[in-house]
C-alpha positions as MATLAB code, in Angstrom:
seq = 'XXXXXXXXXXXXXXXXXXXXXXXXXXXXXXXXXXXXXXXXXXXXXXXXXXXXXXXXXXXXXXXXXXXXXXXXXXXXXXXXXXXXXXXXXXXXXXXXXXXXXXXXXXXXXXXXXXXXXXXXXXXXXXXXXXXXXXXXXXXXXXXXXXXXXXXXXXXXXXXXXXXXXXXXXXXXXXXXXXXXXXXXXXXXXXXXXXXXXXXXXXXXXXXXXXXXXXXXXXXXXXXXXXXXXXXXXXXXXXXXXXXXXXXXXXXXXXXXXXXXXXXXXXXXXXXXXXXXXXXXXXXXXXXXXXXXXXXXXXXXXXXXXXXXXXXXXXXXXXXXXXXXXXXXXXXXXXXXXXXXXXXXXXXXXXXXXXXXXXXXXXXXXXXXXXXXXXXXXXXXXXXXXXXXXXXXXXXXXXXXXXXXXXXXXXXXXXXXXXXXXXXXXXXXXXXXXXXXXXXXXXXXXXXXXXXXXXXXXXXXXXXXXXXXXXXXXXXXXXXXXXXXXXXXXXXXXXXXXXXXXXXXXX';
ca = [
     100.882  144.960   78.531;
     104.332  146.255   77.316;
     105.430  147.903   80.584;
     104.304  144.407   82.303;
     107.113  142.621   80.092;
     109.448  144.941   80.471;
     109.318  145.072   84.039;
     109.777  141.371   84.378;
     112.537  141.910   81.745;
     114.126  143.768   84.176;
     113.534  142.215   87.380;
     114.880  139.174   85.406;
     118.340  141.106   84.603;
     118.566  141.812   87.895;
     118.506  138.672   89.510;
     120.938  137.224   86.935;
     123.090  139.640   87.554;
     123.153  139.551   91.242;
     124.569  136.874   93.017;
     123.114  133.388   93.152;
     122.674  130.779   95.783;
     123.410  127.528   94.624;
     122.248  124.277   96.773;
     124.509  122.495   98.728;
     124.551  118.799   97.198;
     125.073  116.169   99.506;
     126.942  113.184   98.870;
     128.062  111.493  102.485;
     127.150  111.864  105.914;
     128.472  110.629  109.231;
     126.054  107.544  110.178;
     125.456  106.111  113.767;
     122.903  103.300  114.865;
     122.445  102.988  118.807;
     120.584   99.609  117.502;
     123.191   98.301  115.716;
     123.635   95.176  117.506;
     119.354   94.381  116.742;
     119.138   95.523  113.512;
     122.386   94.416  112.789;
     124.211   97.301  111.027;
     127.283   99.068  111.692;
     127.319  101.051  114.936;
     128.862  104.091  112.844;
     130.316  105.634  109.532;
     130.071  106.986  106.787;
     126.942  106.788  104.933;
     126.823  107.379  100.946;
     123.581  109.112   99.792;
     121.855  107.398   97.314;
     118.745  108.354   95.963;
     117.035  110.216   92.731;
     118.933  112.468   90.544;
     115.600  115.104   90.440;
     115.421  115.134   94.397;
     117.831  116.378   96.951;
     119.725  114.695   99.948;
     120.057  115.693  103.108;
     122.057  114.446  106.467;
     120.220  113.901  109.991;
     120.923  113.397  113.504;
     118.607  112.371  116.067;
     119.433  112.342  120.083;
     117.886  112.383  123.350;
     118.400  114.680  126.743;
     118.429  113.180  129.913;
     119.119  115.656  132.735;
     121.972  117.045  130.726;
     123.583  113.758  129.685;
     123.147  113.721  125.360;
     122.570  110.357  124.314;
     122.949  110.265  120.404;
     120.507  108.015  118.755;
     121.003  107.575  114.757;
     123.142  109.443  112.310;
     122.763  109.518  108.386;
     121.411  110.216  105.176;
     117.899  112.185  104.924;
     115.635  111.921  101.922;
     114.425  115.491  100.072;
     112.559  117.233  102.667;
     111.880  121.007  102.296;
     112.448  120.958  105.838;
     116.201  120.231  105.346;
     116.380  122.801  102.362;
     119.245  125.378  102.892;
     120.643  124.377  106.068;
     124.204  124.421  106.609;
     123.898  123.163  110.080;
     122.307  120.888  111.920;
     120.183  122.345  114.794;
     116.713  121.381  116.577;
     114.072  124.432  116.996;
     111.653  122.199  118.720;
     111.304  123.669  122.443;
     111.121  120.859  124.522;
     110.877  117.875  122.524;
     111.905  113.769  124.322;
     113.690  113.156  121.292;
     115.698  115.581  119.064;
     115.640  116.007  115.323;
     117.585  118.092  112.921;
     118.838  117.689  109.431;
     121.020  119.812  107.104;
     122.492  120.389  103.666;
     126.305  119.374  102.921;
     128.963  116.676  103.367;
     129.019  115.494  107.230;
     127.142  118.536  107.995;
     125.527  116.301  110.611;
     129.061  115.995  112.365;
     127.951  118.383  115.054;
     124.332  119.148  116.333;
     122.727  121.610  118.520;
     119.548  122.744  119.765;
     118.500  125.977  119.501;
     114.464  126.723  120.341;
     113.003  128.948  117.725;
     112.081  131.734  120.454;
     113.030  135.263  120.647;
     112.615  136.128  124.464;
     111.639  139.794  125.970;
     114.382  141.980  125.374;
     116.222  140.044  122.707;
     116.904  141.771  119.184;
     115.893  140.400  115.927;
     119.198  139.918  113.572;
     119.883  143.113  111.836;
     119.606  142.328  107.572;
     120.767  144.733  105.181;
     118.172  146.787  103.134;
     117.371  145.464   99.716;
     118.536  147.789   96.455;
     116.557  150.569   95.495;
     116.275  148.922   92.224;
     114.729  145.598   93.220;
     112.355  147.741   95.451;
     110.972  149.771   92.558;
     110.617  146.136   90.658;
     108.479  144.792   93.311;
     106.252  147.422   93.680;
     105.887  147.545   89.732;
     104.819  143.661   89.470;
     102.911  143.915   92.800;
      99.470  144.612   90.553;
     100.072  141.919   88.069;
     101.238  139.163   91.159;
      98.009  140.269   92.658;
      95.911  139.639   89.655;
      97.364  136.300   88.874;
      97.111  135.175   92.480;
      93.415  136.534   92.408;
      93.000  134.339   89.055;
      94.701  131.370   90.643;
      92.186  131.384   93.715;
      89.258  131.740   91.661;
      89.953  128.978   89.605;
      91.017  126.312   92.041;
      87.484  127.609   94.257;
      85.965  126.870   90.945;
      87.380  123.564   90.670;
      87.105  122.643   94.252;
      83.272  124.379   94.582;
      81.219  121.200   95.732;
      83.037  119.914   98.487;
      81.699  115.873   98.784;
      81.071  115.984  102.375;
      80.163  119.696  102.809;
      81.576  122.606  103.918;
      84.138  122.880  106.812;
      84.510  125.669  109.394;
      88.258  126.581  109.610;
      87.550  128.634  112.646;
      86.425  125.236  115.160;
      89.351  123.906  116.222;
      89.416  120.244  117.087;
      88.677  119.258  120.661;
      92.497  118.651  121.764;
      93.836  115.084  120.783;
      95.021  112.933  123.706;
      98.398  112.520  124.378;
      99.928  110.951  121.430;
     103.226  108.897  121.824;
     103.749  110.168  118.187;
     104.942  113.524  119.785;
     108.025  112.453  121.504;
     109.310  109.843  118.668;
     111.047  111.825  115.341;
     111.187  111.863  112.531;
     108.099  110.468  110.824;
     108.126  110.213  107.480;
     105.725  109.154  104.479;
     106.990  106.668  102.187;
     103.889  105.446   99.863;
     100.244  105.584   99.422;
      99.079  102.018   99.994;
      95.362  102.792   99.567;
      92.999  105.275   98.858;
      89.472  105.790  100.131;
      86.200  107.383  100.940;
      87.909  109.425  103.490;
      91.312  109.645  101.962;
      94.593  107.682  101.628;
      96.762  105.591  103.510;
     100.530  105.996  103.412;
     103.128  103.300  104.384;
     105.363  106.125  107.086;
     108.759  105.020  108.495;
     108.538  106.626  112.531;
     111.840  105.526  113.704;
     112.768  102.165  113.196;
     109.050  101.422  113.153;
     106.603  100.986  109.866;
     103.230  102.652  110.763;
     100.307  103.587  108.606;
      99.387  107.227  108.112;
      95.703  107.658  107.009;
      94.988  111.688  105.792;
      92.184  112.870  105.708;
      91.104  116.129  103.896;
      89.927  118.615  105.802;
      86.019  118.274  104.412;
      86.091  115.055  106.425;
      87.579  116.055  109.825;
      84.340  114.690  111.438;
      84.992  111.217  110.732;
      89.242  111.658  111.399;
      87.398  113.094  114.750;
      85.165  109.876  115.041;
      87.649  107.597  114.291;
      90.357  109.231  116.600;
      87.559  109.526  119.528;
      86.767  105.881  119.094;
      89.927  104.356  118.885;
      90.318  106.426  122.273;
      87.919  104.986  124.527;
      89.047  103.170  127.475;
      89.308   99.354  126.739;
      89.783   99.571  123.003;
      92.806   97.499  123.122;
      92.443   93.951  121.517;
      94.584   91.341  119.444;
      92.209   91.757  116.640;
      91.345   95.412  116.767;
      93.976   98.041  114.375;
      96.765   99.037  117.277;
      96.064  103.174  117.457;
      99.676  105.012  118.045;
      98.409  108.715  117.992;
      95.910  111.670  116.115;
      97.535  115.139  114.833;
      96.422  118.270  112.869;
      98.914  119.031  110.331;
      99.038  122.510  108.254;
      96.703  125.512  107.925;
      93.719  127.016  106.531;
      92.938  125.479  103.264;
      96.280  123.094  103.176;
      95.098  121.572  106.637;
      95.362  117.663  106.689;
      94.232  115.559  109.759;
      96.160  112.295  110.400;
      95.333  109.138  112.293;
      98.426  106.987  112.818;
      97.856  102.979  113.169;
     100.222   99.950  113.470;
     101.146   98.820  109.827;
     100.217   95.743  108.380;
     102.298   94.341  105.028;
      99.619   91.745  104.213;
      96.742   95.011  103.645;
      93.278   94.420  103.851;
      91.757   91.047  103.804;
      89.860   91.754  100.205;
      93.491   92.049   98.760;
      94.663   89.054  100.423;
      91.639   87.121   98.751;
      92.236   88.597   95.944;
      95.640   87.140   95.072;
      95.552   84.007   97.185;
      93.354   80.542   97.767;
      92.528   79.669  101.412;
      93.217   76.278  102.769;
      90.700   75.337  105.574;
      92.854   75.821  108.272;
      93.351   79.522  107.218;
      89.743   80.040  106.325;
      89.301   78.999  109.845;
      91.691   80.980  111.781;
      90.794   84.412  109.844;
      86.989   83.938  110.235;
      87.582   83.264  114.061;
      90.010   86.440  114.594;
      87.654   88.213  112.669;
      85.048   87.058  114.755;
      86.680   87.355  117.692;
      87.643   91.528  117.119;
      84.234   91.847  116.444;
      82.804   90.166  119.427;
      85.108   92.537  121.353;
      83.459   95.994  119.840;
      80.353   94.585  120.000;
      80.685   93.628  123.683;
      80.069   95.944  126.623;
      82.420   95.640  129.547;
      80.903   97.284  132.715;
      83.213  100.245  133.828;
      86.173   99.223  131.102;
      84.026  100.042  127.648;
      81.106  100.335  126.155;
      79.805   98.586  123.023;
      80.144   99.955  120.087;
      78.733   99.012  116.690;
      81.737   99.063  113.351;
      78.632  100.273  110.512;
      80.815   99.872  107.738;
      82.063   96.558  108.245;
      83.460   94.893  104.898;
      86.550   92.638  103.522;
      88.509   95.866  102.820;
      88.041   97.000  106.212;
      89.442   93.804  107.907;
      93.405   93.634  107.971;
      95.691   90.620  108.415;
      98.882   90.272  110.516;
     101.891   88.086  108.977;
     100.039   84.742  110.758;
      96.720   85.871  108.949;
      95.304   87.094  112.480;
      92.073   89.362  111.455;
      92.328   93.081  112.390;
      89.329   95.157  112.526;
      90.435   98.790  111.421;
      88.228  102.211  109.740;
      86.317  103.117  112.880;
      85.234  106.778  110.912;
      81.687  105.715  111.046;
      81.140  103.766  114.267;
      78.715  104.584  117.131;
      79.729  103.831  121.125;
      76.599  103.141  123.080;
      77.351  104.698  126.510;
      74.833  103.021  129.476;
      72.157  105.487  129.534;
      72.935  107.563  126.934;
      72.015  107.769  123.574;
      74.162  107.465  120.389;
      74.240  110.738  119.705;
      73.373  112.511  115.806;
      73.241  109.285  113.992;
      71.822  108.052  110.790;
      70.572  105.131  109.537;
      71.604  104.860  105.743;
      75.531  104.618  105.915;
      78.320  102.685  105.509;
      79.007  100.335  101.720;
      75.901  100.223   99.920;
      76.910   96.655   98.904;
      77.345   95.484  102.438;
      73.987   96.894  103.753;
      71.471   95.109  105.882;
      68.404   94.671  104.314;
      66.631   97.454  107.302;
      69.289   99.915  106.321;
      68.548   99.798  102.335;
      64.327  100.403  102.901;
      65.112  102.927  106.059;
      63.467  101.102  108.555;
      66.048  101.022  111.250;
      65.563  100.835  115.162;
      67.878  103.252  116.367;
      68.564  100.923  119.339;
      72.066   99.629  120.214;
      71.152   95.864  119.059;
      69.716   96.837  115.815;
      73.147   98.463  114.475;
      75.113   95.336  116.291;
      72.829   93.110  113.897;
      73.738   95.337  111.046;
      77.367   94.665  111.618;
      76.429   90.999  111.741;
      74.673   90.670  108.433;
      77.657   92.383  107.041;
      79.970   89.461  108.480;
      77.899   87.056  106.819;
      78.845   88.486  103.748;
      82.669   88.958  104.619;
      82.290   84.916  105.663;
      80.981   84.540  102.174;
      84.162   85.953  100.533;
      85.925   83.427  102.789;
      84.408   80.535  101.752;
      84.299   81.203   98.532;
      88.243   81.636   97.918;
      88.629   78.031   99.855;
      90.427   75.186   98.615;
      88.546   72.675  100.606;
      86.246   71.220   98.309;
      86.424   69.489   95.648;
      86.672   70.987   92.146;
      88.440   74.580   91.246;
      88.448   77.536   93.171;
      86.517   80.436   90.890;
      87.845   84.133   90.904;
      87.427   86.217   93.422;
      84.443   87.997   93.771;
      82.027   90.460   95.715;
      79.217   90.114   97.506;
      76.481   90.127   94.932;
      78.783   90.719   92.054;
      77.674   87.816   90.342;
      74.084   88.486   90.423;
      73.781   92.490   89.938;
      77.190   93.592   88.413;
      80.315   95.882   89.969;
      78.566   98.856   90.290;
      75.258   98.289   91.485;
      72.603  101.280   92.324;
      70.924  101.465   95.668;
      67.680  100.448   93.639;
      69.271   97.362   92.542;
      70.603   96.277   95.851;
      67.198   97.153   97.244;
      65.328   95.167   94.795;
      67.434   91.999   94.991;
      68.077   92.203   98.716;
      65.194   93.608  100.152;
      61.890   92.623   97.525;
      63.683   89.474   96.427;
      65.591   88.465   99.675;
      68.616   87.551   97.420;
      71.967   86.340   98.785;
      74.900   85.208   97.393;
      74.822   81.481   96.287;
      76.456   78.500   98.002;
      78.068   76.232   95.460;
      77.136   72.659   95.727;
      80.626   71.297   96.380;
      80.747   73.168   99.584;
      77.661   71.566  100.862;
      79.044   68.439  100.057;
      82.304   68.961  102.307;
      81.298   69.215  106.400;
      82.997   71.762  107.468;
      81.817   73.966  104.429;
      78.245   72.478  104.492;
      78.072   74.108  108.330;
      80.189   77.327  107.610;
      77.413   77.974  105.518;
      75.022   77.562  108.135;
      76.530   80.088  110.274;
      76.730   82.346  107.370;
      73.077   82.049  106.638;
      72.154   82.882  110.461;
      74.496   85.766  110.083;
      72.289   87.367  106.832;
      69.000   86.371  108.101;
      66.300   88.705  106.780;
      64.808   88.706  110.256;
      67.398   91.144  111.976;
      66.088   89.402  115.840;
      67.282   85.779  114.677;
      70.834   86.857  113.556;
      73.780   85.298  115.305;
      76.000   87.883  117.706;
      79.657   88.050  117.004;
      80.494   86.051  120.365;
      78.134   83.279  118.555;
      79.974   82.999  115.316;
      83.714   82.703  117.086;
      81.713   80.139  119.407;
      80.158   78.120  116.098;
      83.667   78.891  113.853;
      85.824   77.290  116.939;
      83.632   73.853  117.392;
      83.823   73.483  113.215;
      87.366   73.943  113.324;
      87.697   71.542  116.115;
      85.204   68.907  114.925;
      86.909   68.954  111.339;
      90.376   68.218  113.456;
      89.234   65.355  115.274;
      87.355   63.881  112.333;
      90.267   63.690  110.454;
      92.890   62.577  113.248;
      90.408   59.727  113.738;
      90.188   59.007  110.410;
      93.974   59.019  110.215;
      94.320   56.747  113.078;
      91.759   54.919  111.925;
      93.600   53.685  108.541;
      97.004   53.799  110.047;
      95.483   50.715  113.188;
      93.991   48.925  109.544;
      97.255   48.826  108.196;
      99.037   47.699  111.493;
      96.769   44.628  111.775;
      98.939   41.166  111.981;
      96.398   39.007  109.318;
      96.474   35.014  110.103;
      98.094   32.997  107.821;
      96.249   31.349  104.963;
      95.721   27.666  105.051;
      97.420   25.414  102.964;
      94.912   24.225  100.172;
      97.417   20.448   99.969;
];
C-alpha cells in the first residue's frame, strides 16, 4: 500500500513539474449568416461568446463544395463540445460530407477553414512523436496493476448496478439492418439542447440541426428493437400525412456498451396533447379541430392504400402520444410498438398484451385477442375513445366549471392502478369513465359522447373505425355551426322588424 502512494506521489511530481497545457479560452469569433436577410441578422462579424463560466466556448464554420466553388454557410460561436476541445484550427475530417463542419479553440480561430479527411493513404508515414521520459515510463508501468484493479472494480460495480436490464439482454455483435438514407447525413451540425420528455423507451431532446428545431428521441441500447420498429415504420412507403410525426432520419451513435440509437422527428413546441390539457381549457371549436386531426392521422394508419401502404395498427395509442402543431393540428407520433399488415402476410412475432395498461381494450387486459388485422385496428379505437374522453372533459362548452385534468379512469381506480384493477373495473364491471350531466345537456357534447361510447364499446365488432369518427366529429362540428349562425340570424331579423305604431287610446 505504501509503494502504491508513493508511486502516485511521484508520477504527481512529475507532471507538475513538466510542462502544462493550458486551454485556449475563447472569447470572439468571426460570425457569418448566408440567411441573414430571412432570419434577419447581420450577414457577418464579430460574435462575442457568451455562455457558462464552468463550460468552454468554441468557434465554428460551416460551408458547402460545389465542383470546387466553396460556398461559406454560417460562422460563429460553438457551445462546449469535446469535439472542439484542443483545436487550434479549424479543419473538417469528414471524407466526403454535402456540408462541411469544423470548430476550434481560440479568438477568430474560425477565420480560416480547411478540410482535411482523417485518412492515411498506402505509402504515407504516420507523424514522427518524440519518445516519452524514461521516468514517466517506469511510472506507468508501476501504476499499471493498481489502474487495472480499479478499472476491474469499476466494471464490476456498474455490471452490478446495471445487472437486470428492463427489456433484456442485447447482442452487441447484430448490427442493425442499414438505415435508409437519412437527410440528417448531409445537414451539420446537430446538436442537443434539452430533454423535453422522458419515457418507456428513453428521452426526447429539443436538438438545433441547422437553423431547424428537431426532436431527438435516444434510445438505450436494451431497446434497439423498438428504435428498429419505430424507424422501419416511419419508413414505409406512404407514411407521409398532415397528422402523422414528420420522420427526418435514424442513426447509431457510439460503441459497445455507450451505444445510443436515435430517431430524429420534426419538433413540436406545444408537446404532447396530455400536456396541452393539462395546462389549458378547450373551447369547442378547438375540441373540435384536435379530435378531427386526431381522427383524421389515425384514419390514415389505419387505412390500407393498394400499392402506396399498408395498414398499420398504432397499439399504444394515448394523449401523451398525440402531438399538436402551433394551430392545435393533432400529430400521431411513438410508432415503437406498431404492427404493418402487409396483403398476405402476417404481422410477424407479435403479442397481444402491450402498449399503456390504462389505455387497454378490454380483449387485451383478459388475453383474448384475435390476432387479425381488424382486431388490433379496434384496439386502437377503444383507446381513442378514451383520448376523446380527455377532450371533452377539459371543454369549456357547457355550462358550469371545468374540473382538473384527469386520466382515463383516474377518478374511479387511482394514479397507479394494477393490471388486476383495470381488469376488474374494465373487463368484470365494464366500467368507463363518466359523462357529466352538463355535457349531455349541451348538443354538441351530448353527441361527442355518443361517438365516444361507440369508440369503447365492449363488443370490439360494433366499434366505430377511425374514418367513422373524423366522418361523425366533422357533421357535429358543422351542425353546431349552422345551429348557431341560424340562431344568430335568427335574433338579429327579430330585432330588425319595423313594429306598427300603437293606436291612440283619445
Amino acid at each position: 500500500m505504501f509503494a502504491s502512494w508513493l508511486t502516485f506521489a511521484l508520477l504527481l511530481g512529475t507532471f507538475s513539474a513538466g510542462p502544462s497545457h493550458a486551454e485556449v479560452e475563447t472569447h470572439e469569433c468571426l460570425y457569418f449568416n448566408i440567411n441573414w436577410e430571412v432570419e434577419k441578422t447581420n450577414r457577418s462579424g464579430v460574435e462575442r461568446c457568451e455562455g457558462d463560466k464552468d463550460k468552454r466556448s468554441h468557434c465554428y464554420a460551416s460551408w458547402r463544395n460545389s465542383s470546387g466553388s466553396i460556398q461559406l454557410v454560417k460562422k460563429g460561436c460553438w457551445l462546449d463540445d469535446f469535439n472542439c476541445y484542443d483545436r487550434q484550427e479549424c479543419v473538417a475530417t469528414e471524407e466526403n460530407p454535402q456540408v462541411f463542419f469544423c470548430c476550434c479553440e481560440g479568438d477568430f480561430c474560425n477565420e480560416r477553414f480547411t478540410h482535411l479527411p482523417d485518412i492515411t493513404g498506402p505509402g504515407e508515414r504516420q507523424p514522427i512523436r518524440n519518445p516519452p521520459p524514461l521516468l514517466l515510463i517506469v511510472l506507468v508501468y508501476s501504476l499499471l496493476p493498481v489502474t487495472m484493479l480499479s478499472m476491474l472494480l469499476l466494471l464490476g460495480f456498474w455490471m452490478y448496478r446495471h445487472r437486470k436490464p428492463p427489456y433484456g439482454h442485447v447482442d452487441l455483435s447484430e448490427d442493425p439492418s442499414p438505415s435508409p438514407p437519412s437527410p440528417l447525413l448531409t445537414l451539420k451540425p446537430l446538436q442537443l439542447l434539452e430533454v423535453k420528455a422522458r419515457g418507456r423507451f428513453g428521452q426526447v431532446w429539443r436538438a438545433q440541426m441547422m437553423n431547424e428545431y428537431v426532436a431527438v428521441k435516444i434510445f438505450p441500447i436494451q431497446d434497439k428493437q423498438s428504435w428498429q420498429n419505430e424507424r422501419d415504420m416511419f419508413s414505409t412507403p406512404g407514411m407521409k400525412h398532415e397528422n402523422l410525426l414528420r420522420y427526418i432520419g435514424a442513426e447509431r451513435r457510439g460503441s459497445n456498451l455507450e451505444t445510443e440509437f436515435w430517431l430524429i422527428t420534426e419538433f413540436h413546441e406545444r408537446g404532447s396533447l396530455t400536456d396541452h390539457l393539462k395546462g389549458n381549457v378547450l373551447s369547442w371549436i378547438d375540441l373540435c379541430h384536435i379530435a378531427e386531426t386526431m381522427a383524421c392521422g389515425l384514419a390514415y394508419l389505419h387505412e390500407d392504400v393498394p400499392r402506396s401502404k399498408p395498414a398499420i395498427a398504432h397499439r399504444d395509442f394515448k394523449s401523451r402520444n398525440v402531438l399538436l402543431k402551433s394551430d392545435l393540428s393533432a400529430v400521431l407520433g411513438d410508432l415503437g410498438l406498431a404492427v404493418r399488415f402487409e396483403p398476405g402476410t402476417p404481422p410477424g412475432d407479435t403479442h397481444g398484451q402491450v402498449g399503456t395498461r390504462r389505455y387497454m381494450a378490454p380483449e387485451v387486459l383478459e388475453g383474448a385477442i384475435n390476432f387479425q388485422r381488424d382486431s388490433f385496428l379496434r384496439i386502437d379505437m377503444y383507446a381513442m375513445g378514451l383520448v376523446l374522453w380527455e377532450l371533452v372533459s377539459r371543454c369549456r362548452a357547457a355550462d358550469g366549471p371545468v374540473d382538473e385534468y384527469m386520466l382515463p379512469f383516474e377518478e374511479e381506480i387511482g394514479q397507479h392502478p394494477s393490471l388486476e384493477d383495470l381488469q376488474d373495473a374494465v373487463v368484470n364491471k365494464k366500467m368507463r369513465p363518466a359523462f357529466k350531466d352538463s355535457w349531455l345537456k349541451h348538443s354538441g357534447l351530448a353527441q361527442m359522447c355518443e361517438t365516444i361510447e361507440e369508440c369503447w364499446d365492449h363488443d370490439a365488432e360494433a366499434r366505430l373505425s377511425a374514418g367513422c369518427v373524423e366522418e361523425r366529429i366533422s357533421q357535429i362540428r358543422r351542425l353546431m355551426s349552422i345551429t348557431t349562425s341560424d340562431l344568430l340570424s335568427t335574433v338579429t331579423s327579430l330585432t330588425n322588424v319595423d313594429l306598427p305604431p300603437k293606436e291612440s287610446s283619445i
